[in-house]
C-alpha positions in Angstrom: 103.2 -32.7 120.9 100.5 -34.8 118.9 100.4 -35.1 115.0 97.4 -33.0 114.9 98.9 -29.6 117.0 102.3 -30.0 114.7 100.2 -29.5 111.5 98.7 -26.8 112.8 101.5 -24.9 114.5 103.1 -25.5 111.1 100.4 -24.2 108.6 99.7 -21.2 111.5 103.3 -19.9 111.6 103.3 -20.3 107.4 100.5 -18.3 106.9 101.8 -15.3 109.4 105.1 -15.3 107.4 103.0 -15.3 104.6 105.3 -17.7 102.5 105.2 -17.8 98.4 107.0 -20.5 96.6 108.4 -19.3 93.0 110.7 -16.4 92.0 109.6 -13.1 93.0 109.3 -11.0 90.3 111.5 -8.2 88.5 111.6 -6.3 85.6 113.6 -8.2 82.7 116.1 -5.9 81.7 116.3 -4.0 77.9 119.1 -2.9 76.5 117.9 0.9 75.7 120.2 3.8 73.9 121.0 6.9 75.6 119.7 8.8 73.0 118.1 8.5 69.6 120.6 8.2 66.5 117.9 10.3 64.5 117.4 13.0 66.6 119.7 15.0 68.6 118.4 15.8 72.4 115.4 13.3 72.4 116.0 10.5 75.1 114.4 7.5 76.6 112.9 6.4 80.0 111.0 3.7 81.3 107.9 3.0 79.9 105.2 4.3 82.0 101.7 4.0 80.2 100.0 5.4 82.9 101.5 9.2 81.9 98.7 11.5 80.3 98.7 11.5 76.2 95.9 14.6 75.3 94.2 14.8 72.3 97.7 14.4 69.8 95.9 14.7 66.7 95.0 17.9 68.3 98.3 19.2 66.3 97.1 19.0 62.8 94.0 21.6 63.7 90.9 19.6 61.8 87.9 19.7 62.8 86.7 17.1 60.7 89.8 14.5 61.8 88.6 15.9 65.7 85.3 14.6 65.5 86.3 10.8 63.6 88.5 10.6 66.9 86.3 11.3 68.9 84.0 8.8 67.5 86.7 6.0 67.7 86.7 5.5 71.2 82.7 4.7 71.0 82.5 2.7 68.0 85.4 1.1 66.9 84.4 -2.6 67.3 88.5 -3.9 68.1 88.2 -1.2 71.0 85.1 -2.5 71.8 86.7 -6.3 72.1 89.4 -4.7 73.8 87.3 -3.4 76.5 85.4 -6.4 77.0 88.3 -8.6 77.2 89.3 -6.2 79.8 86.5 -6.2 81.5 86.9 -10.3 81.4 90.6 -9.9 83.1 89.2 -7.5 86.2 86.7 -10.6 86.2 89.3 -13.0 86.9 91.2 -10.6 89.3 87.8 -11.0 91.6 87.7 -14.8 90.8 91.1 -15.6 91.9 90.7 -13.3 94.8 87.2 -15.4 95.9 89.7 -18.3 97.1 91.0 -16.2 99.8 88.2 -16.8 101.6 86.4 -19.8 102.7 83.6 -21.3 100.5 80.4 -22.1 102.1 77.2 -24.1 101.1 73.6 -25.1 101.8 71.8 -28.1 101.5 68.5 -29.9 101.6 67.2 -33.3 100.8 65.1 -35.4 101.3 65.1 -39.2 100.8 62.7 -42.2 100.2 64.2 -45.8 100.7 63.3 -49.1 101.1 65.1 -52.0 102.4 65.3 -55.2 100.8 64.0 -58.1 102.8 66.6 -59.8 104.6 66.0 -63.8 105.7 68.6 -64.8 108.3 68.9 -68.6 109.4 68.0 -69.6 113.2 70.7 -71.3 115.1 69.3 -75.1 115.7 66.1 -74.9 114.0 63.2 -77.6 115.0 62.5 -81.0 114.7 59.3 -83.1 113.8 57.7 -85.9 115.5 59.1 -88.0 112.8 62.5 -87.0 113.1 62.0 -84.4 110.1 63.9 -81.3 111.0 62.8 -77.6 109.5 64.8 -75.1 107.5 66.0 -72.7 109.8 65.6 -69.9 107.8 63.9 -66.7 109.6 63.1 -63.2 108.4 65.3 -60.6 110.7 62.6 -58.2 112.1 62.9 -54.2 110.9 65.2 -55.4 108.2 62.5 -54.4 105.7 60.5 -51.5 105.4 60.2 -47.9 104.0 61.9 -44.8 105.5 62.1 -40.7 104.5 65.2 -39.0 105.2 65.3 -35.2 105.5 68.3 -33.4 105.8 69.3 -29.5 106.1 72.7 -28.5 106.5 75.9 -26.3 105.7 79.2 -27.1 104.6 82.3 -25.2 104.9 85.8 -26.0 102.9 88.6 -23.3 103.2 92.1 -23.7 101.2 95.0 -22.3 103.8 97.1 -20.6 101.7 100.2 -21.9 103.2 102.6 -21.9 100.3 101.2 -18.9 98.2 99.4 -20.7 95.9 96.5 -18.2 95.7 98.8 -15.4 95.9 100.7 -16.1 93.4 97.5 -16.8 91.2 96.3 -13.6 92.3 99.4 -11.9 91.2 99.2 -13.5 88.1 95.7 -12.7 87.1 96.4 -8.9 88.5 99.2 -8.4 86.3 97.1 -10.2 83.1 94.7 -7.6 84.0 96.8 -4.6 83.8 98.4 -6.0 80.7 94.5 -6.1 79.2 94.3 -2.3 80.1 97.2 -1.8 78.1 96.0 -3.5 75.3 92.6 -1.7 75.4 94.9 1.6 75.0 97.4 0.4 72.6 94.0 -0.8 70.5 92.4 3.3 70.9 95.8 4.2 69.8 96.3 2.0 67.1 92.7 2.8 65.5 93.1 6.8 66.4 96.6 6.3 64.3 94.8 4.1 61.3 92.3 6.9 61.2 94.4 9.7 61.3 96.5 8.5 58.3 93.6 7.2 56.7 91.9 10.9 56.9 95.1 12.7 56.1 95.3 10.3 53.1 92.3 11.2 51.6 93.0 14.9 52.2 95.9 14.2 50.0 93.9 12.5 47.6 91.8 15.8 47.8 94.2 17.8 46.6 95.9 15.3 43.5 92.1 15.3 42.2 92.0 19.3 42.7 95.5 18.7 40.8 93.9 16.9 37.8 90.9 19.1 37.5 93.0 21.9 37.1 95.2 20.3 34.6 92.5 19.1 32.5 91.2 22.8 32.4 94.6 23.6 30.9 94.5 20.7 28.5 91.6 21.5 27.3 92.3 25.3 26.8 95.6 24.1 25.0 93.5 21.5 22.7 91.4 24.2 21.5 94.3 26.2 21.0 95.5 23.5 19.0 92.7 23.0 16.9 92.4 26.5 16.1 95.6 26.7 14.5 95.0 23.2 12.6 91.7 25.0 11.3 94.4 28.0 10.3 96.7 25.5 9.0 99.9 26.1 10.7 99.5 23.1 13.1 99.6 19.3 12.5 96.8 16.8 12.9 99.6 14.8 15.5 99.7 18.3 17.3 95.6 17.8 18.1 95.7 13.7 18.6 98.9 14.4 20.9 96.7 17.1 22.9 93.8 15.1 22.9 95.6 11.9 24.2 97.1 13.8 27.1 93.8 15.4 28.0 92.0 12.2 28.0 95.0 10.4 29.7 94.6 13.5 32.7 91.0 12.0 32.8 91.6 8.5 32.9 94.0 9.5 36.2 91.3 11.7 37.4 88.8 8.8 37.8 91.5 6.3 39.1 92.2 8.9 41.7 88.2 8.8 42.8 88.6 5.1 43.6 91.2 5.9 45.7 88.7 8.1 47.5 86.1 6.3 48.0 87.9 3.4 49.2 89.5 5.6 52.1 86.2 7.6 52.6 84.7 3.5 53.4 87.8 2.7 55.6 87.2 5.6 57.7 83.3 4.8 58.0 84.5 1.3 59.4 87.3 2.6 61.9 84.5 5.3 63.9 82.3 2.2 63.3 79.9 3.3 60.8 78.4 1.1 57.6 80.4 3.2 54.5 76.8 4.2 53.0 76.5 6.4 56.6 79.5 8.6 56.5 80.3 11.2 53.6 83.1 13.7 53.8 83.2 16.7 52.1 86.0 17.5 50.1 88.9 20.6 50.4 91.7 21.7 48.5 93.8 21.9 51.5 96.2 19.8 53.7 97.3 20.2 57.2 100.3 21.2 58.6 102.9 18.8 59.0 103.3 19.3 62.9 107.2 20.8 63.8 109.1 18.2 66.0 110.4 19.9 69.1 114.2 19.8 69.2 114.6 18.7 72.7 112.1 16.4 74.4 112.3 15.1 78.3 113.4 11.7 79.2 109.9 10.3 79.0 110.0 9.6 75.8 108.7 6.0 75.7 107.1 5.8 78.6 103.6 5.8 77.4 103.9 3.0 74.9 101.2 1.0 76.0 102.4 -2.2 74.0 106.0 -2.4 76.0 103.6 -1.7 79.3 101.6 -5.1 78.1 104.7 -7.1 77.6 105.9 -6.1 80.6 103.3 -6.9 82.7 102.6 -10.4 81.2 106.1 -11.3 81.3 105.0 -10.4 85.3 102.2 -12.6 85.0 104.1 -15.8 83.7 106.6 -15.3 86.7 103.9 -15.5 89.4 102.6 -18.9 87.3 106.1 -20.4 88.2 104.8 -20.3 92.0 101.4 -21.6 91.1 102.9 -24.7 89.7 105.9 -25.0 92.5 103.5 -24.8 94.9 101.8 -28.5 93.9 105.2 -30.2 95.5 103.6 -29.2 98.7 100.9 -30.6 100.4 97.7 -28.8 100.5 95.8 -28.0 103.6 92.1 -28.0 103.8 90.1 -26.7 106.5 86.6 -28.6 105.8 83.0 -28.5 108.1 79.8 -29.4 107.7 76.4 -29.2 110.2 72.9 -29.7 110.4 69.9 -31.8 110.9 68.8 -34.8 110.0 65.2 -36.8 111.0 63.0 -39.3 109.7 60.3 -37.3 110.4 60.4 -33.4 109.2 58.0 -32.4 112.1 61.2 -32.7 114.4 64.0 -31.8 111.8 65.0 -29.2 113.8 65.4 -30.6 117.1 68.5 -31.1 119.2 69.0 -35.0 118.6 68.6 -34.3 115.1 71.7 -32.3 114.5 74.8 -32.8 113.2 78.2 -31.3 112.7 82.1 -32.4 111.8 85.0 -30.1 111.5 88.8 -31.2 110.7 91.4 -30.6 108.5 93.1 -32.3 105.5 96.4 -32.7 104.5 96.4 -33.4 100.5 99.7 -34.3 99.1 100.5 -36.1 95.8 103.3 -39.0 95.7 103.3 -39.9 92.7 102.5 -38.4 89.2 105.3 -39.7 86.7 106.9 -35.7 86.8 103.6 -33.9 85.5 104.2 -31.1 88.0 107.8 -30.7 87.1 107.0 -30.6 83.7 104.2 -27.7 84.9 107.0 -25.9 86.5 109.6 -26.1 83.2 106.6 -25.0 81.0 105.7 -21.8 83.0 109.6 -21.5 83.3 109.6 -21.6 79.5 106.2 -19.3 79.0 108.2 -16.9 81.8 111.2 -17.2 79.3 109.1 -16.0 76.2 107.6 -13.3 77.7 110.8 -11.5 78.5 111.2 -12.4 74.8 108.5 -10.4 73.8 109.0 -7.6 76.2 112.5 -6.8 75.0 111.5 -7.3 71.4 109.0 -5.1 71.8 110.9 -2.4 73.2 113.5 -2.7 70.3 110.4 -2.4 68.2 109.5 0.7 69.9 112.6 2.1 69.2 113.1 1.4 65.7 109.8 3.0 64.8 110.5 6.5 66.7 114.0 6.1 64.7 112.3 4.9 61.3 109.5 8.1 62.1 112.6 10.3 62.9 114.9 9.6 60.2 111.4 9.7 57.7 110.8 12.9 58.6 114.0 14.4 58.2 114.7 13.7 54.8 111.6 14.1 53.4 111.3 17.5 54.6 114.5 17.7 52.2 113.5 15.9 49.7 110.5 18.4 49.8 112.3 21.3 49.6 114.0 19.9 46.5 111.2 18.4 44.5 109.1 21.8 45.4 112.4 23.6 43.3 111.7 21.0 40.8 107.8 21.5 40.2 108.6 25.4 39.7 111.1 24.8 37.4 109.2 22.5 35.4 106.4 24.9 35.3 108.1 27.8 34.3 109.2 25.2 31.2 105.8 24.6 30.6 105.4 28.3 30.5 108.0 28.8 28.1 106.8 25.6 25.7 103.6 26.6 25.2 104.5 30.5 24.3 107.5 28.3 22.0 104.6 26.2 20.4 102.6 29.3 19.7 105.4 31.3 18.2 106.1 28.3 15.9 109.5 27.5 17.3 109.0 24.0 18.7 106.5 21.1 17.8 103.6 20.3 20.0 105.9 17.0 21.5 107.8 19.4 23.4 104.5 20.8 24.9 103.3 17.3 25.5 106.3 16.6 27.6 106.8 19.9 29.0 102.7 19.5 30.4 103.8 15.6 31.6 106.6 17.1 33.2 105.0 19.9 35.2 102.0 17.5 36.5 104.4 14.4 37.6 106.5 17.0 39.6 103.7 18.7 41.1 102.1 15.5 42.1 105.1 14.4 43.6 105.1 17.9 45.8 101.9 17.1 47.1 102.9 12.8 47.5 106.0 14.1 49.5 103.4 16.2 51.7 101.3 13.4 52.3 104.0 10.7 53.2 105.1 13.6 55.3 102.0 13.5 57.3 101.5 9.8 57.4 105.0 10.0 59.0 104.5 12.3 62.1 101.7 10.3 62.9 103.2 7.6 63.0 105.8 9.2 65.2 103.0 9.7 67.5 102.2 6.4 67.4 105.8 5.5 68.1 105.7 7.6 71.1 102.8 6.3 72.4 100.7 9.7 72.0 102.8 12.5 71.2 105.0 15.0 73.3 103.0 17.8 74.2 101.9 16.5 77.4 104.1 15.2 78.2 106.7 18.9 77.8 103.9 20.6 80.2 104.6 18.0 82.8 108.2 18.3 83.1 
């Protein structure tokens, strides 16, 4: 059997077996719980980002917050990078994919070339009469001259993917890809959740200036009480600079909370993708719900995280790289043509003398490179290494936000319960301080305090309801998009 046939029959029965150098990939391994140490009943799965997530914030009933959402998805510049970085990946899918197939070319040319005059010398050259012999020197005829070239033609070169090169490159760039949809919906998600909080934040805010107003209606009815009875003489002049202080100190918090507003009111504007002077939203008096948490949810708990479904699939993508790089200690076949025509005169190009052709392959194969593609290998080896890394950190991640979400929400709801106890009982002293106060019994300190009292424990009723809801959404988050779905499919 000759050279040639042995390459051949070698790179023929590779590509039928379809051979790929490098480690063929499986999922690293995280160490996941059984259950959540927060929450009795909830489990975990695999992540699965591919699962449904419905409208979540669906659960706090808003029209308003609906409609920002909504908006998110179309203007939200990072989701816009995101989907244009995906877009870039499916690029490279197709790009990769191109090399599967053989590459061909055209060509034309033509060429103008001259010659430079060539002067030979003659073998014996002649002699004189008088014994004087000539130079020998001759000039070589059609050594010299002008000539046009034209030349038409096609060339072919096709890479035999004999040790999986291309697949594995392929592979790579496929699982990159998929990563970059996941990162396009762990972006939507992570704006939908920014907005969400921001929104509910400002709702809260709503209500603490709804607070003050109220309170400074109160303070001002007890400052004119106050005055009255200094003008009757049976109050103090501390009594009216103590009610005027806490009236204009309910003011002063009143105004700070207005900043507060407007810089959420200009966050949101940014997140649906909107210049702050566009967007203007009304106030209300009124939070949502804090949605209830079922008590038992199916084992798909996680499975929509799209960030653990990124990290996963890169850590994918680096093991493929390890056969791109193995595959350069093998030689590399090349299956190259070319054809045409070629004439000193175009009138004839295309005639049958005229033409051209070569076909052949070539073996490639480097001897020598001082380790470079060992060190390639040990790198992607390394980047391979990292991106299990990141996977399982990311999954612990995961679940220390549903457990941080969890736990969160639990005592807060009672903390609420408590602090809610508080805020009555501190108005009904209020109540009875003022009627004290009135009756003579007490100074107008007590009052003071008693009003301080009331308002700090009220706003804290309302803080505790708006940490509250900033929690469950980011349980949400942590879940990759709620439960609800995900109950109506199991």
């Amino acid at each position: 059997m000759s050279t040639r046939t042995a390459v051949g029959s070698l790179a023929l029965a590779c590509a039928l077996a379809a051979c790929s150098v490098g480690p063929d990939y499986k999922r690293p391994h995280a160490e996941t719980p059984p259950a959540f140490k927060e929450a009795e009943g909830w489990k975990v799965a695999e992540p699965n980002d591919s699962a449904p997530r419905g409208n979540w914030w669906d659960l706090y009933n808003d029209p308003v917050l609906d409609k920002l959402v909504q908006q998110v998805q179309i203007s939200n510049q990072n989701v816009v990078l995101a989907e244009a970085q995906y877009r870039q990946a499916l690029a490279l899918v197709s790009e990769a994919r191109a090399n599967y197939f053989p590459q061909l070319s055209a060509n034309a040319s033509t060429t103008r070339s001259q010659n430079a005059l060539v002067t030979g010398v003659s073998g014996a050259g002649t002699t004189t009469p008088g014994g004087t012999g000539t130079g020998g020197n001759q000039t070589i005829p059609g050594a010299s001259g002008t000539r046009t070239t034209d030349r038409v033609g096609l060339s072919l070169s096709w890479e035999i993917d004999v040790w999986g090169r291309i697949r594995r490159q392929v592979e790579s760039n496929q699982a990159a890809a998929v990563a970059s949809q996941s990162d396009l919906a762990n972006a939507l998600l992570s704006a939908q959740a920014m907005l969400a909080q921001s929104y509910l934040q400002l709702r809260a805010t709503d209500t603490d200036i709804d607070l003050y107003e109220k309170s400074i209606v109160a303070y001002e009815r007890a400052l004119k009480i106050t005055m009255n009875r200094y003008d009757a003489g049976v109050a103090q002049r501390t009594d009216v600079t103590q009610a005027q202080g806490q009236l204009e100190s309910a003011k002063a918090a009143g105004y700070d909370l207005q900043v507060t507003r407007a810089t959420l009111e200009h966050a949101i504007a940014v997140l649906v993708g909107k210049p702050p002077a566009e967007l203007n939203i009304e106030r209300t008096n009124t939070l949502p719900a804090v949605p209830e948490i079922p008590v038992m949810v199916p084992a798909s708990l996680l499975e929509r995280r799209p960030d653990i479904a990124a990290a996963e699939r890169r850590a994918a993508a680096a093991n493929a790289l390890i056969g791109v790089a193995r595959s350069a200690y093998f030689p590399n076949l090349t299956l190259s043509g070319s054809g045409g025509y070629e004439s000193n005169t175009f009138n004839h190009l295309f005639s049958v003398p005229n033409r051209f052709w070569s076909l052949g392959p070539e073996l490639a194969q480097t001897i020598f490179d001082a380790g470079a593609i060992h060190a390639q290998v040990k790198q992607n080896i390394a980047a391979y290494d990292a991106g299990v890394a990141t996977y399982r950190q990311t999954v612990l991640s995961a679940f220390q936000d549903v457990e941080d979400n969890l736990a969160t929400l639990r005592w807060l709801a009672q903390e609420a319960t408590a602090e809610a106890a508080a805020a009555a009982a501190a108005e009904q002293t209020l109540s009875i301080t003022e009627n004290q106060y009135q009756a003579g019994t007490v100074d107008y300190l007590n009052v003071v305090i008693a009003q301080q009292a009331a308002l700090t424990a009220e706003r804290a009723v309302r803080d505790l309801a708006s940490r509250r809801l900033a929690a469950s959404v980011g349980l949400l988050k942590a879940l990759g998009g709620g439960w609800q779905t995900t109950m109506l499919t199991h």
